[in-house]
C-alpha positions as CSV (number, residue, x, y, z in Angstrom):
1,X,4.2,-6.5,12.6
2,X,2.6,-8.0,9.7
3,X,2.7,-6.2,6.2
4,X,-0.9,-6.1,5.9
5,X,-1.0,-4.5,9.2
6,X,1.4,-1.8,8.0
7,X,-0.6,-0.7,5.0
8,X,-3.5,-1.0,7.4
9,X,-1.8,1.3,9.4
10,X,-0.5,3.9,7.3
11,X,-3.6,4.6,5.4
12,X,-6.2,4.8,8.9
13,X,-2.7,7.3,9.6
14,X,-3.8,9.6,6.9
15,X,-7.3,9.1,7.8
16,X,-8.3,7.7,4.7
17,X,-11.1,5.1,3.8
18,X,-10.0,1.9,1.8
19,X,-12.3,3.4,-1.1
20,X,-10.1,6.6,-1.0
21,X,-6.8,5.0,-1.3
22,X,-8.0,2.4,-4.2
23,X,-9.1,5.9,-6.1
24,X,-6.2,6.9,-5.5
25,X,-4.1,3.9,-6.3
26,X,-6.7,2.9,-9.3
27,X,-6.7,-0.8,-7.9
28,X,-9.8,-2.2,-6.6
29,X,-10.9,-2.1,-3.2
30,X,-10.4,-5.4,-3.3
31,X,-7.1,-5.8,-3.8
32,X,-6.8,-3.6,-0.6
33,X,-8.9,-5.7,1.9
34,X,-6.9,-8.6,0.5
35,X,-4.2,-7.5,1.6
36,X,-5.2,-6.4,4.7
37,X,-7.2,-9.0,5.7
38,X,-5.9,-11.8,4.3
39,X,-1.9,-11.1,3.9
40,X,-1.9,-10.9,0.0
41,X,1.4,-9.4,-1.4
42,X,0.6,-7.7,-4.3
43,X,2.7,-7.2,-7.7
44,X,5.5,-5.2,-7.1
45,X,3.5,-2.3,-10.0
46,X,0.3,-2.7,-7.0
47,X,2.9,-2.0,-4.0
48,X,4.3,1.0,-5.6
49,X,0.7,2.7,-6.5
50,X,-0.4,1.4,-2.8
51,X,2.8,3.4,-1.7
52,X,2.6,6.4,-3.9
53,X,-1.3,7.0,-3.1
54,X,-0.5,6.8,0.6
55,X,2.4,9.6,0.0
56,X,4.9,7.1,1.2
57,X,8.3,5.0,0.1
58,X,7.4,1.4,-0.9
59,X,9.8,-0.1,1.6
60,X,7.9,1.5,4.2
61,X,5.0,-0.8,4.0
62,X,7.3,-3.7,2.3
63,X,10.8,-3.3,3.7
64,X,12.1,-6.1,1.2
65,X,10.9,-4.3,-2.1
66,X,13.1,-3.8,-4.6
67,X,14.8,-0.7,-4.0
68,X,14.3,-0.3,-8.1
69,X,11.1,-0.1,-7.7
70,X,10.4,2.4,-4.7
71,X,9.0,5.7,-5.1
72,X,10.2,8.8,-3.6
73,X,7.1,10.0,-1.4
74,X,5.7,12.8,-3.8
């Protein structure tokens, strides 16, 4: 499955709007559909608020993140 299918997927999961999760995240909507919709990996700062704001470990959505970098699901 493709990454941006996986963040995709986890936040319609949750039931939550892109708008919700980039409030959440404090990124720009943007940054969301462009990863979504156009494959865009973020920073590795971006994948951990993505993954925090979703309530879910980084590697999750990108299973080669560092492993210094992933959040416990909080």
């Amino acid at each position: 499955m493709a990454l941006q299918s996986i963040l995709k997927e986890v936040r319609l999961l949750r039931g939550l709007p892109i708008a919700a999760v980039a409030v959440r995240a404090k990124v720009g909507p943007g940054t969301i559909v462009a990863i979504e919709r156009h494959g865009h990996v973020p920073r590795a700062e971006t994948q951990v608020k993505l993954a925090r704001a979703l309530g879910v470990d980084v590697r999750k959505i990108w299973p080669t993140a560092d492993q210094t970098d992933s959040p416990t699901a909080a």
